[in-house]
C-alpha positions in Angstrom: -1.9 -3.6 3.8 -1.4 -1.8 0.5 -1.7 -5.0 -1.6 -4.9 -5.3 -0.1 -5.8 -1.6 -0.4 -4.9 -2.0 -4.2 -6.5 -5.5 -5.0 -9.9 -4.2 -3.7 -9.4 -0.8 -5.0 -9.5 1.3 -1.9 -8.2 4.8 -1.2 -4.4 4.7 0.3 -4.9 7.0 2.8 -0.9 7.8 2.4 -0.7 10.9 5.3 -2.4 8.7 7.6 -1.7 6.1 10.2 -1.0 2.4 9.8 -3.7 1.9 12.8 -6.1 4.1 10.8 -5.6 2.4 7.7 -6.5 -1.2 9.3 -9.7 0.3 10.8 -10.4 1.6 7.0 -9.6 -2.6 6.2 -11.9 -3.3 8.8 -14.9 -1.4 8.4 -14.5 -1.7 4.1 -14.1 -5.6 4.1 -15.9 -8.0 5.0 -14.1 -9.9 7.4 -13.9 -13.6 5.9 -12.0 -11.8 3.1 -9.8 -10.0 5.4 -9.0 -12.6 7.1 -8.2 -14.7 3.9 -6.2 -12.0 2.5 -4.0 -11.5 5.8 -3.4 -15.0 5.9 -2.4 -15.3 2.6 0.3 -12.5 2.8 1.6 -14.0 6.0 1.9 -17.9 4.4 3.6 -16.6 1.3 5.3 -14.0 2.0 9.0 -13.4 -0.1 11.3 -10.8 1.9 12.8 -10.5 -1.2 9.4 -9.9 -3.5 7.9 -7.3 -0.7 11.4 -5.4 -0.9 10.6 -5.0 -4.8 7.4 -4.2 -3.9 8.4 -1.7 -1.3 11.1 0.0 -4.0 8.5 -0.1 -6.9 6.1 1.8 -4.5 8.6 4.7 -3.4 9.8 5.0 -7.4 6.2 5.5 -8.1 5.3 8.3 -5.1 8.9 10.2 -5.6 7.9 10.4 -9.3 5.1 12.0 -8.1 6.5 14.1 -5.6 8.6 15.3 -8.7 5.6 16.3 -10.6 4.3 18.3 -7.6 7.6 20.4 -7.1 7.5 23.0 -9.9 10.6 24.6 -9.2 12.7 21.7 -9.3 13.9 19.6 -11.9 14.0 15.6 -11.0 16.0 12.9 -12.9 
């Protein structure tokens, strides 16, 4: 879901729900899209290429989680 969220540049809604975040997919896209894109993540997905995905998206929010913590140094 987050490709999706980023390749259409739509919010990430990160404190909410997966189920809320596919009714934002829903009601945002138009559903022969959707459908395209949810296909096309299912056909070609690489375990190994959505587990960099997955690390490169935790480096980027604890960097930012970093940022927020003023008293706290981060490496």
């Amino acid at each position: 879901m987050y490709s999706i969220q980023q390749k259409y540049h739509l919010p990430e809604y990160k404190q909410k729900s997966k189920a809320f975040v596919q009714k934002k997919l829903v009601e945002k896209l138009p559903e022969m899209i959707l459908n395209e894109q949810i296909s096309q993540k299912l056909f070609e997905r690489d375990y190994t290429q959505i587990a960099e995905e997955i690390r490169n998206y935790q480096n980027e929010n604890s960097r930012v989680r970093c940022q927020e913590k003023v008293t706290y140094t981060c490496s």
